[in-house]
RODO-2510 file (C-alpha; in nm, 4 decimals, decimal comma):
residues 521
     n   res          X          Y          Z
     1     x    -1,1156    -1,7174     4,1784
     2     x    -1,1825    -1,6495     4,5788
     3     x    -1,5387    -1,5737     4,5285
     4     x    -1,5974    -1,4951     4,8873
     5     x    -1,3489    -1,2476     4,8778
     6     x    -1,5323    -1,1136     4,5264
     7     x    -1,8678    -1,0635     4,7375
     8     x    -1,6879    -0,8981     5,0045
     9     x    -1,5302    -0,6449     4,7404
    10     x    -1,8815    -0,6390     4,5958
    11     x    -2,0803    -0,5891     4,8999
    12     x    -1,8230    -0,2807     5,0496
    13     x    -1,8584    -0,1436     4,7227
    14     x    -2,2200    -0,1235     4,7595
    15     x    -2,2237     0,0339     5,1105
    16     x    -1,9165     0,2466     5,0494
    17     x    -2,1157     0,4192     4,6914
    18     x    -2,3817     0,6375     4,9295
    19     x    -2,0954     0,7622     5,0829
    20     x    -1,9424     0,8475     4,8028
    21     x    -2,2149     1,0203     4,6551
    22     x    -2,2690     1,2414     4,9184
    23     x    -1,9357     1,3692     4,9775
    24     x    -1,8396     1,4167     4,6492
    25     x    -1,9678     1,7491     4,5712
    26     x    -2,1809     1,7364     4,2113
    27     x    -1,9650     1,9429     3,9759
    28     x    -1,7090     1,6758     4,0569
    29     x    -1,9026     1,3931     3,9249
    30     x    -2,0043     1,5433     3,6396
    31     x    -1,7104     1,6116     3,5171
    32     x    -1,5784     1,2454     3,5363
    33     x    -1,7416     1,1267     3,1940
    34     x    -1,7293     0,7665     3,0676
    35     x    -1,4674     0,6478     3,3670
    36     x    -1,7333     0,8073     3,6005
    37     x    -1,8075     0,4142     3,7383
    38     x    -1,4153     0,3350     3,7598
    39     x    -1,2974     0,6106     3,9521
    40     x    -1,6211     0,5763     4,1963
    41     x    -1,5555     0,2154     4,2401
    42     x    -1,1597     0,3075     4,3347
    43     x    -1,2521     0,5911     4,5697
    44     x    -1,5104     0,3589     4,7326
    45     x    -1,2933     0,0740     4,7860
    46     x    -1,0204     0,2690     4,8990
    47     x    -1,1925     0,5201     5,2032
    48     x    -0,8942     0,7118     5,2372
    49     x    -0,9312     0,8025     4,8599
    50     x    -1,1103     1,1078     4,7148
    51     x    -1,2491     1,1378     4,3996
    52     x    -1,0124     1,3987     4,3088
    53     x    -0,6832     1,2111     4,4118
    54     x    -0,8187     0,8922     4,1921
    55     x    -0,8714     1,1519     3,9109
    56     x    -0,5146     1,3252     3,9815
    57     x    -0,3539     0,9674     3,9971
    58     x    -0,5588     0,8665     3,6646
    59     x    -0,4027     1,1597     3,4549
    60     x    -0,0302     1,1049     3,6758
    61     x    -0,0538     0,7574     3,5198
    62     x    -0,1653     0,8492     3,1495
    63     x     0,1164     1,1116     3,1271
    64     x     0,3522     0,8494     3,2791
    65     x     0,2700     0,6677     2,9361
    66     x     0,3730     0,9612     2,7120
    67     x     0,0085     0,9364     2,5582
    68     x    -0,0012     0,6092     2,4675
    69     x    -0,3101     0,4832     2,7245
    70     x    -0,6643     0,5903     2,7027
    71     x    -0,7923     0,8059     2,9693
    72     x    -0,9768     0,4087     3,0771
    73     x    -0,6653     0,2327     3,0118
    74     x    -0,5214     0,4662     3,2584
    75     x    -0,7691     0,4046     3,5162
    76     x    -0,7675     0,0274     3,4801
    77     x    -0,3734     0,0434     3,5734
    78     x    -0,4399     0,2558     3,8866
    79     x    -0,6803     0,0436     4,0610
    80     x    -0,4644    -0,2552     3,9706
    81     x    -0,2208    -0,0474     4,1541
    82     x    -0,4386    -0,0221     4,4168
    83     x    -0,5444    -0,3732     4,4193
    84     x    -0,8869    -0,2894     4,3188
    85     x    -1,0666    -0,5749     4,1178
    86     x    -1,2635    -0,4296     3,8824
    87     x    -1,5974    -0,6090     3,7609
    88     x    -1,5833    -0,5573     3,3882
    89     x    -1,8951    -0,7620     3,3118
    90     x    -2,1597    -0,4897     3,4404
    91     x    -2,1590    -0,1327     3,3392
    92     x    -1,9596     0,0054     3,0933
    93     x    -1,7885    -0,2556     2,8991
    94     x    -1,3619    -0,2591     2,8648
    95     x    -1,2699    -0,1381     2,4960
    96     x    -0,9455    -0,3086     2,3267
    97     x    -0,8159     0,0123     2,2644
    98     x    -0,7983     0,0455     2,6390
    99     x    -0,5826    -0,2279     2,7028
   100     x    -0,2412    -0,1758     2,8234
   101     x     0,0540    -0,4675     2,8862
   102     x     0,0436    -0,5982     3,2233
   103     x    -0,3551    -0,6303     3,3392
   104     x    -0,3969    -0,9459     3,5137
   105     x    -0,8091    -0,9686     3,5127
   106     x    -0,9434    -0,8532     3,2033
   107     x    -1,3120    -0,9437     3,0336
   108     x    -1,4652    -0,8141     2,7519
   109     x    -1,6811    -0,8674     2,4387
   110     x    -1,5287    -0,8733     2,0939
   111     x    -1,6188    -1,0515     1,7367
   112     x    -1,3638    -1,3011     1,5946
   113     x    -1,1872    -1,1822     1,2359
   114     x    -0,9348    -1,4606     1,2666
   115     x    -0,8720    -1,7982     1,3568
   116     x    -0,4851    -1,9171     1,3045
   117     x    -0,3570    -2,2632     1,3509
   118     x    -0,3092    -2,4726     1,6816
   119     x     0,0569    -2,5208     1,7503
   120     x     0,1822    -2,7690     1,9956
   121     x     0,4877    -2,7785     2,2391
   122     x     0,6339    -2,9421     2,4889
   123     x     0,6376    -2,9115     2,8394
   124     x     0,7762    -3,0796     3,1464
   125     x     0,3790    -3,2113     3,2456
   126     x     0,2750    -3,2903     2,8735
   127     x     0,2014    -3,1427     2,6128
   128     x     0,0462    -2,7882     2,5672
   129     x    -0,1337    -2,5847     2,2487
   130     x    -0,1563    -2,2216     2,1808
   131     x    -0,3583    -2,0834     1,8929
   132     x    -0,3959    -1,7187     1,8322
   133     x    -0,7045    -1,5169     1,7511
   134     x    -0,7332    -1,1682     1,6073
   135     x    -1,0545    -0,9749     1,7552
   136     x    -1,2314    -0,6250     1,7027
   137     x    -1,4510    -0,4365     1,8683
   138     x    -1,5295    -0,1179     1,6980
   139     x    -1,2172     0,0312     1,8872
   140     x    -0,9239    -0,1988     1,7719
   141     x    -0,8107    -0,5171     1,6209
   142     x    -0,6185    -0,7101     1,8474
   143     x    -0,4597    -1,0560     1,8838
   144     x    -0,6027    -1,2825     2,1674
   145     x    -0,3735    -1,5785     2,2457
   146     x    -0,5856    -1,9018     2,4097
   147     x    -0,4085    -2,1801     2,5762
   148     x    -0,4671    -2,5475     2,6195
   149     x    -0,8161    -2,6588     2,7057
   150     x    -0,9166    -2,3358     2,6010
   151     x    -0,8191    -2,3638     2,2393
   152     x    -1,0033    -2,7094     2,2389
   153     x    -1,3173    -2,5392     2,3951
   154     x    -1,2707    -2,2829     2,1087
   155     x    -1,2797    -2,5708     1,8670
   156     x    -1,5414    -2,7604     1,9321
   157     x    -1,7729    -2,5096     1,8919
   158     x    -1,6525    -2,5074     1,5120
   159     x    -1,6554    -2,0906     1,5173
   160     x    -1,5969    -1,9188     1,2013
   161     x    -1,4886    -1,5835     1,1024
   162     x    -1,7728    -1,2798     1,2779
   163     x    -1,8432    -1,5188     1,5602
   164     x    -1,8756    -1,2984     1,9338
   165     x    -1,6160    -1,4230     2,2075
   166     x    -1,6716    -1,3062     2,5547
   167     x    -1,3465    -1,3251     2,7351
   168     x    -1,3694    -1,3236     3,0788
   169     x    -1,0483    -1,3075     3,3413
   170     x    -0,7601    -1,2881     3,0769
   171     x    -0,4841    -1,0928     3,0969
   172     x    -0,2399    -0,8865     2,9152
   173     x     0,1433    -0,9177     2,7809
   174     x     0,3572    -0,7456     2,5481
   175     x     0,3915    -0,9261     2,2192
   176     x     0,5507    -0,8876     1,8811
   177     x     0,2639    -0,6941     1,7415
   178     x     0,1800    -0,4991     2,0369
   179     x    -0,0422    -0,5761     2,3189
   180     x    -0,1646    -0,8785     2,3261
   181     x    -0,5143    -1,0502     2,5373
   182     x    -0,4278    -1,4421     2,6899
   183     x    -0,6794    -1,6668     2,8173
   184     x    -0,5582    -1,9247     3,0322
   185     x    -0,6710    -2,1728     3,3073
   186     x    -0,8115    -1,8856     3,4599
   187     x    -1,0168    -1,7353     3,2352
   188     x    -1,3056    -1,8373     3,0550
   189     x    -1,4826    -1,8245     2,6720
   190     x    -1,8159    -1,7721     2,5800
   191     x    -1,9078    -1,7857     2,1981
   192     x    -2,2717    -1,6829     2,0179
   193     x    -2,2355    -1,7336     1,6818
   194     x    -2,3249    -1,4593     1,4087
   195     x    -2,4894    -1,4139     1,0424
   196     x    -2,3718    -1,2068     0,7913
   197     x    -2,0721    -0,9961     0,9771
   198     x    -1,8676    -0,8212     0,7598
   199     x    -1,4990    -0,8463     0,8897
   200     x    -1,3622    -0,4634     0,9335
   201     x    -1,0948    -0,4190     0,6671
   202     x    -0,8448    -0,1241     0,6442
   203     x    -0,7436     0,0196     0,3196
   204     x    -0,3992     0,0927     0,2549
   205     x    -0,4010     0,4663     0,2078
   206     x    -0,5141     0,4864     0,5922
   207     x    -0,1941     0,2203     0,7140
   208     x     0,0540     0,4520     0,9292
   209     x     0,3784     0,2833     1,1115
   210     x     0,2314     0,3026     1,4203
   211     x    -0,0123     0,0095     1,2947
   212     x     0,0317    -0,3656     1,3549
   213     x    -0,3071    -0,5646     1,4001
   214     x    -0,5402    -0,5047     1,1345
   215     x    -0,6811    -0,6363     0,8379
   216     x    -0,6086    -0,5820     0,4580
   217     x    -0,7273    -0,6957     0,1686
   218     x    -0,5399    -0,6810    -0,1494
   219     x    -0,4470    -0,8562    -0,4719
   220     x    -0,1191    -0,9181    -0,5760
   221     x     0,0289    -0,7118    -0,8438
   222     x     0,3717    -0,8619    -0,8905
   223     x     0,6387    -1,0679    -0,7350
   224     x     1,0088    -1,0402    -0,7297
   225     x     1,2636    -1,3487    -0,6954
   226     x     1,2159    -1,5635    -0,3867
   227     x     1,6364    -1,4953    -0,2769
   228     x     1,7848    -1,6782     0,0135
   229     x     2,0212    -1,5672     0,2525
   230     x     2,2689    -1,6814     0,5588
   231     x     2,3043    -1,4995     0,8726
   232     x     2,4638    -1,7108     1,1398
   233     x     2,5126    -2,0061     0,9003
   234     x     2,1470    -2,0415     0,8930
   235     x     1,9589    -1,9944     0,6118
   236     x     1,6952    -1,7700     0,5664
   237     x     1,4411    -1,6598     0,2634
   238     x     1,2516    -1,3503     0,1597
   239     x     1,0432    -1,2510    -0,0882
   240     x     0,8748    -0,8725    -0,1956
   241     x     0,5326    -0,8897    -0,3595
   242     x     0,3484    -0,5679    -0,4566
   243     x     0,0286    -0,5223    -0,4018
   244     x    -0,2504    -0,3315    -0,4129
   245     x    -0,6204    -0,2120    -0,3511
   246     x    -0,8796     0,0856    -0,4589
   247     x    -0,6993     0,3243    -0,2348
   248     x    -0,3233     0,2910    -0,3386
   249     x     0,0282     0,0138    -0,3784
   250     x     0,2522    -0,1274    -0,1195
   251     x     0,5074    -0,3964    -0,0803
   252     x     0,4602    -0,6890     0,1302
   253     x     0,8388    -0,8396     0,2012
   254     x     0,7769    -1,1782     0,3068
   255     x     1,0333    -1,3917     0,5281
   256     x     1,1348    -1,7862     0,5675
   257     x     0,8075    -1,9280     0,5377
   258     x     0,5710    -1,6659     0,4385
   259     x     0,7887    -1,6533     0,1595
   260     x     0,7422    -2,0201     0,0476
   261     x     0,3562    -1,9819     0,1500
   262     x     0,3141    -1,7218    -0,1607
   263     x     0,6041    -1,7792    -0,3834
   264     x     0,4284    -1,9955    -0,6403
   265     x     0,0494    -1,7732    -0,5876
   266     x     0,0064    -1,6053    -0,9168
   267     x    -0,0392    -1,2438    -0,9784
   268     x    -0,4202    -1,1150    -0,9172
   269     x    -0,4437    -1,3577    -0,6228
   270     x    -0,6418    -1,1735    -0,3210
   271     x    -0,4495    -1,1927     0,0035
   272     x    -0,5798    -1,1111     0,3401
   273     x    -0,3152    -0,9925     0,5366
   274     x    -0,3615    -0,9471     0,9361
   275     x    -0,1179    -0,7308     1,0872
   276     x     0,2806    -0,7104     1,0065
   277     x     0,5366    -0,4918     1,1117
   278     x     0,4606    -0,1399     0,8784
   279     x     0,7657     0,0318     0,8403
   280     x     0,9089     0,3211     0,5625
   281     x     1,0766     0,2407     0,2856
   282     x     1,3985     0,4734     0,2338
   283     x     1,2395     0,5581    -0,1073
   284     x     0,9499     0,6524     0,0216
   285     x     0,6242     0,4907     0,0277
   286     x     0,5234     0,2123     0,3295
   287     x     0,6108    -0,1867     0,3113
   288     x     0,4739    -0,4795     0,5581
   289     x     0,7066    -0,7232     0,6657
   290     x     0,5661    -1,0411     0,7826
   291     x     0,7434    -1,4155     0,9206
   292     x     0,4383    -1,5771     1,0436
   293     x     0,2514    -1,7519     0,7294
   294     x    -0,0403    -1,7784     0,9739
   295     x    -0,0877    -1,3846     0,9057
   296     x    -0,1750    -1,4112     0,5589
   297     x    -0,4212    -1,5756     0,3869
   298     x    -0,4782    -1,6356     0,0023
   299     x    -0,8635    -1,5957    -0,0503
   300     x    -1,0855    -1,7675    -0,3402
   301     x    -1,1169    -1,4822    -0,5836
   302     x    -0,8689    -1,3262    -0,8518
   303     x    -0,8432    -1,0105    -0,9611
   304     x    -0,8899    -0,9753    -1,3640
   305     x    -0,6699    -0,7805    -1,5769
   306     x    -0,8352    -0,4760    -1,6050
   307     x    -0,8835    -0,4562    -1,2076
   308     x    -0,5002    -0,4444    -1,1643
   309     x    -0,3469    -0,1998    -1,4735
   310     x    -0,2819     0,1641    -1,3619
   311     x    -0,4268     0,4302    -1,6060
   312     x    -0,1511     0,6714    -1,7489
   313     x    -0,3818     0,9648    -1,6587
   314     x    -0,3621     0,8547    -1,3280
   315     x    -0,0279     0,8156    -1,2798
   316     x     0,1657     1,0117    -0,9985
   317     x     0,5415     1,1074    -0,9114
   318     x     0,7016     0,8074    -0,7243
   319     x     0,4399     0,5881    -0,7345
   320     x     0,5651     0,1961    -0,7437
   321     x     0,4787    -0,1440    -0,8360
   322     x     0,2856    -0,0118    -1,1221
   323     x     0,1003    -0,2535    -1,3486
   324     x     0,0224    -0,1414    -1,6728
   325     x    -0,1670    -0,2599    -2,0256
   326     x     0,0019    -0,0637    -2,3246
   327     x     0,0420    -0,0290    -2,7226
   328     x     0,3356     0,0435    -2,8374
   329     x     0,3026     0,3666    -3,0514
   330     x     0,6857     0,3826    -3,1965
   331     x     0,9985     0,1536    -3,2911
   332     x     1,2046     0,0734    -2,9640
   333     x     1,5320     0,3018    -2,9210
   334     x     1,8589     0,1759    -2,7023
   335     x     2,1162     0,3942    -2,5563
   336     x     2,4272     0,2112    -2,4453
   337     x     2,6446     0,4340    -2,1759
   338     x     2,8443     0,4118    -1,9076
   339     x     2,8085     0,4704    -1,5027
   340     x     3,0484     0,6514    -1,2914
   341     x     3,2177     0,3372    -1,1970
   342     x     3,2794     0,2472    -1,5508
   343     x     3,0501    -0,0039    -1,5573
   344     x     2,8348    -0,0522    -1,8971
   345     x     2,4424     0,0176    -1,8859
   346     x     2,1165     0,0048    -2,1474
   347     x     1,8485     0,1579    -2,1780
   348     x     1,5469     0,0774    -2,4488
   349     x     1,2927     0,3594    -2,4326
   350     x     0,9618     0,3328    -2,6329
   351     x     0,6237     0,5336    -2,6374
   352     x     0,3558     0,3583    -2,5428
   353     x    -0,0549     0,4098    -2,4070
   354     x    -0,3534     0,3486    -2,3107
   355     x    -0,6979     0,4796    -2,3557
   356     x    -0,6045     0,8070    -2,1700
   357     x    -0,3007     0,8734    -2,2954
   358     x     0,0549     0,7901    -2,4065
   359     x     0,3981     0,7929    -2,1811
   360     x     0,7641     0,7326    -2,2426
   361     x     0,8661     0,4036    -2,0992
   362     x     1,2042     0,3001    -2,0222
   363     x     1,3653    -0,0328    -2,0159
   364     x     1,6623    -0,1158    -1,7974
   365     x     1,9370    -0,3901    -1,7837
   366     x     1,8006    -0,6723    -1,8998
   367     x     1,4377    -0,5581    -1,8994
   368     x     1,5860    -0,3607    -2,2224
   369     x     1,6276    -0,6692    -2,4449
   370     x     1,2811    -0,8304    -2,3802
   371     x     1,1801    -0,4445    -2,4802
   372     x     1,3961    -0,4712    -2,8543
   373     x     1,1157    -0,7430    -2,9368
   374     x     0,8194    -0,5415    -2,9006
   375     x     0,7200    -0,3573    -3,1773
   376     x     0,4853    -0,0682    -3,3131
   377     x     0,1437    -0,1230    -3,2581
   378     x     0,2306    -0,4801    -3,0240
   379     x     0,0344    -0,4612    -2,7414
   380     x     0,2247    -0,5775    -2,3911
   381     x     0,1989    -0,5606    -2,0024
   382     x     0,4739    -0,4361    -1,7628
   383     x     0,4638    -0,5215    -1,3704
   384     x     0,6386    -0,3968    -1,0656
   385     x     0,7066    -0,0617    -1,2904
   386     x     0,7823     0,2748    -1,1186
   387     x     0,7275     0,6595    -1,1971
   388     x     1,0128     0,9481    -1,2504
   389     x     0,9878     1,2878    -1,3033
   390     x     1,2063     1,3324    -1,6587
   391     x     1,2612     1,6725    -1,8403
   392     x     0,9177     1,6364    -2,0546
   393     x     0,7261     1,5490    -1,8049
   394     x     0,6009     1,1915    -1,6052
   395     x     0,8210     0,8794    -1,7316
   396     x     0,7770     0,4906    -1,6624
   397     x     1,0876     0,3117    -1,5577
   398     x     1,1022    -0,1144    -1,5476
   399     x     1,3922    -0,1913    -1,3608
   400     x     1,5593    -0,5405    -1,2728
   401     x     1,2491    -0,6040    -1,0507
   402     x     1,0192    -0,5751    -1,3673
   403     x     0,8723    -0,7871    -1,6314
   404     x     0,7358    -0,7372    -1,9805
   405     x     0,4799    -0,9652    -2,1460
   406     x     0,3492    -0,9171    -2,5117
   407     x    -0,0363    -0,9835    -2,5567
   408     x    -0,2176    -1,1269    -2,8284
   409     x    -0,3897    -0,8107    -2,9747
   410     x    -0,7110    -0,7200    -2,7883
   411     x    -0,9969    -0,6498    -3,0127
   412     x    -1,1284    -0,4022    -2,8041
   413     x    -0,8109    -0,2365    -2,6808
   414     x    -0,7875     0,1190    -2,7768
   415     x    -0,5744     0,2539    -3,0551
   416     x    -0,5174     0,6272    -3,0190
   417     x    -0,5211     0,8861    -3,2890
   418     x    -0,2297     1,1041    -3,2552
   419     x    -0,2997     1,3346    -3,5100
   420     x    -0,3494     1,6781    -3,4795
   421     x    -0,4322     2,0001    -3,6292
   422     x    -0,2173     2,3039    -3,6647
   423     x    -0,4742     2,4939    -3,5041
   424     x    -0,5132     2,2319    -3,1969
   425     x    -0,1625     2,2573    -3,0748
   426     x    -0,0673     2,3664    -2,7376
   427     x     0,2631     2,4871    -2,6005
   428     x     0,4020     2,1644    -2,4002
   429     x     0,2348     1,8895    -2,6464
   430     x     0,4157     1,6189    -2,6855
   431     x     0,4899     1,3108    -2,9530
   432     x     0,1298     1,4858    -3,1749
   433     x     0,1826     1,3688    -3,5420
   434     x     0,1317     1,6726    -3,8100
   435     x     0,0222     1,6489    -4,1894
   436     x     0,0661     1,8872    -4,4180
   437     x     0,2564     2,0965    -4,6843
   438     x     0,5898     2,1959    -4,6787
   439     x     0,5342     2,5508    -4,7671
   440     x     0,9114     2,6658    -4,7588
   441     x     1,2134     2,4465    -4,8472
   442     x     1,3925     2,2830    -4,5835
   443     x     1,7115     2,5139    -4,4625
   444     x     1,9812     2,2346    -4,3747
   445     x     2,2447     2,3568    -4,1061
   446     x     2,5038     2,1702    -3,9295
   447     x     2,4932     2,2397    -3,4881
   448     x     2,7388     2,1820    -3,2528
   449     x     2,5772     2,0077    -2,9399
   450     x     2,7498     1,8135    -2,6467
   451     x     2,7418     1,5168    -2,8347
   452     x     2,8974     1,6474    -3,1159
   453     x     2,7984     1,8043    -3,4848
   454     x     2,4472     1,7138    -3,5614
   455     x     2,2197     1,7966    -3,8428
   456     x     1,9434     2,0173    -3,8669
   457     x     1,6745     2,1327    -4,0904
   458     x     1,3527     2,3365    -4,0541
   459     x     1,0985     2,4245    -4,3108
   460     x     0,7007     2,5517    -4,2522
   461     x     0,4416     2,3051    -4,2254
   462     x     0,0746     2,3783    -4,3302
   463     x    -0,2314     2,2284    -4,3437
   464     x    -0,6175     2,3808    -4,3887
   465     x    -0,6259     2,5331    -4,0148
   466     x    -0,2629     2,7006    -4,0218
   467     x     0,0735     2,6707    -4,0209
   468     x     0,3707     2,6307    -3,7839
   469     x     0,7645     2,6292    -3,8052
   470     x     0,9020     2,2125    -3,7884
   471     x     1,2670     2,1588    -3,6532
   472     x     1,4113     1,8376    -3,8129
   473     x     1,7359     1,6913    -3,6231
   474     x     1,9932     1,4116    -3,7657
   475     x     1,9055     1,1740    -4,0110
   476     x     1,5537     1,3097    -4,0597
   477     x     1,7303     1,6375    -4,1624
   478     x     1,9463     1,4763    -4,4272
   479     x     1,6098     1,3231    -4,5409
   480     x     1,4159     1,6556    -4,5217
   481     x     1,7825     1,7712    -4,8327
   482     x     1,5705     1,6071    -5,0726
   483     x     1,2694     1,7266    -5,0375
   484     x     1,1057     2,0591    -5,2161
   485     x     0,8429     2,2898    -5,1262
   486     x     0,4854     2,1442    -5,2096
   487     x     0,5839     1,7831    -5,1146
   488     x     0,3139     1,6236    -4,8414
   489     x     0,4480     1,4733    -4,5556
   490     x     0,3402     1,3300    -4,2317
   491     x     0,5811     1,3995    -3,8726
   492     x     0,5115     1,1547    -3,6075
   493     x     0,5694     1,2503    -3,2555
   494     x     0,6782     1,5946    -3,2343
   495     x     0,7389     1,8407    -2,9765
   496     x     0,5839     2,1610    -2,9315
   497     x     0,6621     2,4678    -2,7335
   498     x     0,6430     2,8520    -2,7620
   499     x     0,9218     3,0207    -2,9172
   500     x     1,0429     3,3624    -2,7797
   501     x     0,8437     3,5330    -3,1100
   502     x     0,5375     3,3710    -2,8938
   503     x     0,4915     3,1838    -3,1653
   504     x     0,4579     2,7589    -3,1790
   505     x     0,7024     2,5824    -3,2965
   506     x     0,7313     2,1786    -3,3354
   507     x     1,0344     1,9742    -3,3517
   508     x     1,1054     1,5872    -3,3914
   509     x     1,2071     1,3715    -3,0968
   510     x     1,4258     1,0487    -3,0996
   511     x     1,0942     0,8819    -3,2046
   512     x     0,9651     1,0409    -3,4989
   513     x     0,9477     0,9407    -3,8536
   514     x     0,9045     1,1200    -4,1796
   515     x     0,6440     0,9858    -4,4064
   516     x     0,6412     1,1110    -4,7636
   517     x     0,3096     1,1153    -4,8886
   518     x     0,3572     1,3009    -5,2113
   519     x     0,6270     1,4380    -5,3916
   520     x     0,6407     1,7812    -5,4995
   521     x     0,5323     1,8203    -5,8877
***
């Protein structure tokens, strides 16, 4: 640096400020706010300047920026402009969130939340080594890229994560992630170390697109395959992992090798992730796509079982790479069918729930023949599971993407009681198990529906707080023939709604069962 030049600029400024002050008239300066010192130093280094043009020129170059600079940002490209050096160690300090691409003397004051690996190239001279550094300030998380002797200064010190770095005379580029701080044989590092900093950590329910530095902190939920892929007769890799924290789910999609760097990491591993590309999924919902294995780190602590299962009360519309710890409350039930294209599907659907509640969950492709095993009262685990609207309300789908494990039976896992009273039901209710008296003999009828001529039978159903009409469909019906008024039966998982005579009425669902309990006399 041309110090003499430096004290020149310094000692001009110093002359030039009374003149400044007393020409400007007072309204003026008040109204300049916290770039009040930049736009003073510009108008005094430049005579011909006013306050007003610096200001004018200021907003000329914000707008030039569509909004993207800071009203400071902004100012520190117009006296660049201007070849005006400013001196950002006095005064008000630079902010991260003021830098913009293309500043050529920056210094500033930031604490370190990441230290990533020293990589080595070649050049004509020798040899040279990069290593990149995420900082924040309060205003931003940003990466800082130090070069050569500067990255061995860093290292000596043996700085770990909270440490302060002063930068002072870096400069500014355009990276991958945004814009990006560089310290080379120009500029210069100070560090102070510090006790007890708590690295800033975003959650995931405040990531937009617009993000790429910043720092997450989440376990991982579930993995899909690790696939591989050519594109110019090179191979490539990727790999989706779902994860999650208190606030909400995304999915990481890791490439080449990021991929290999948490392919074998098992589920309720905690991952710090720093910065990615956030874009929007097509189905909704955001996803991180990261290459550099440097940007993630796998931390010392797992997440147990109970930290990572989704509650069914909680569950909402759309919501993705679900896991979840469930009983099975019925016998599993496949449908085999067809798609447009002629191809052959299955489905397995079961009920199944938790302490707050019980859900219809569907099994898909090949998911459905894992979900054939499980039976009533088993309890299991699904992963990577999803949530659908369906005509009775919120469904659980496990896709190809899924898995299914069955658990030894917890002790102290919750087992529901599903029975209710006549007097307790409530239109919409749904798989509630009744038991009672048949009061009126089941009236067998034969239905046409789309798939064909079904059975049906209904009868009243009573018990010591009331009564209510019970629809029996298909083999249940033919069962319900043989039975006479009197006879004591239980009904598992019914469905209840209000009739048009306002009245409730129950009927069975694909899951229920009828349980003869006594025989009329």
């Amino acid at each position: 640096m041309d110090y003499s030049r430096a004290n020149l600029t310094l000692l001009s400024y110093k002359f030039s400020y009374k003149r400044l002050i007393d020409t400007t008239p007072i309204s003026d300066l008040e109204s300049l706010g916290e770039i009040e010192e930049i736009i003073r130093h510009i108008a005094a280094s430049k005579p011909g300047l006013s306050v007003e043009k610096v200001k004018a020129m200021i907003e000329e170059k914000r707008k030039s920026y569509h909004g993207l600079l800071t009203d400071e940002g902004a100012a520190y490209l117009v006296a660049q402009d201007l070849g005006v050096a400013i001196d950002y160690t006095g005064g008000r300090s630079i902010k991260l969130e003021d830098l913009v691409s293309g500043l050529k003397d920056v210094s500033l004051e930031a604490s370190i939340v990441y230290i990533g690996e020293v990589k080595k190239f070649k050049r004509k001279q020798g040899e040279g080594r990069v290593l990149r550094l995420v900082l924040d300030d309060g205003s931003k998380q940003m990466n800082c890229v130090l070069w050569d002797d500067k990255v061995d200064e860093l290292l000596s010190a043996n700085p770990s994560i909270g440490w302060r770095i002063k930068i002072l005379h870096g400069y500014t580029k355009s990276g991958v992630e945004g814009v990006e701080l560089h310290v080379g044989s120009r500029g210069a590092i100070k560090l102070e170390p510090a006790l007890n900093v708590e690295v800033p950590v975003k959650k995931i329910s405040s990531l937009t697109v617009d993000d790429r530095i910043f720092t997450l902190e989440v376990f991982i939920v579930s993995k899909g395959e690790l696939k591989t892929f050519k594109v110019n007769k090179r191979e490539g890799k990727v790999l989706r992992v779902n994860v999650r924290d208190d606030s909400g789910f995304l999915t990481l999609v890791l490439w080449n090798d990021a991929a290999n760097k948490i392919a074998n990491v098992e589920d309720g591993s905690m991952l710090r992730i720093l910065g990615g590309k956030v874009r929007l999924r097509a189905t909704g919902g955001l996803e991180i796509h990261v290459n550099n294995p440097s940007m993630i780190d796998i931390l010392p602590f797992k997440a147990r079982l109970e930290e990572m299962v989704s509650k069914i009360a909680s569950l909402k519309p759309d919501a993705k790479g679900l896991t979840l710890l469930l009983r099975a409350y019925s016998q599993p039930f496949t449908r085999i069918f067809k798609t447009p294209s002629g191809v052959e599907g299955r489905v397995t659907s079961l009920l199944a729930g938790d302490d707050t509640g019980l859900i219809l969950i569907n099994f898909w492709g090949k998911a459905s023949y894992y979900a054939e095993e499980i039976k009533d009262r088993d309890v299991f685990t699904v992963k990577n599971a999803y949530t659908r609207m369906g005509l009775r309300g919120m469904e659980v789908h496990i896709g190809s993407d899924g898995t299914l494990e069955k658990k030894a039976d917890l002790s102290d896992f919750k087992v529901l009681d599903l029975k209710r009273k006549v007097k307790d039901l409530s239109d919409g209710d749904r798989y509630v198990t009744l038991e009672g008296i048949i009061l009126t003999s089941p009236e067998a009828r034969n239905v046409n529906t789309a798939k064909g001529e079904v059975k049906v039978a209904s009868f009243t159903l009573g018990d010591d707080t009331g009564s209510i009409r019970i629809t029996v469909w298909r083999e249940l019906a033919e069962k319900c023939e043989k039975l006479e008024a009197g006879a004591v039966v239980r009904l598992t998982h019914l469905y209840v709604r209000r009739w048009f005579s306002e009245e409730l009425v129950a009927s069975t669902t694909r899951f229920s069962e009828l349980i003869v309990i006594e025989n009329a006399d």
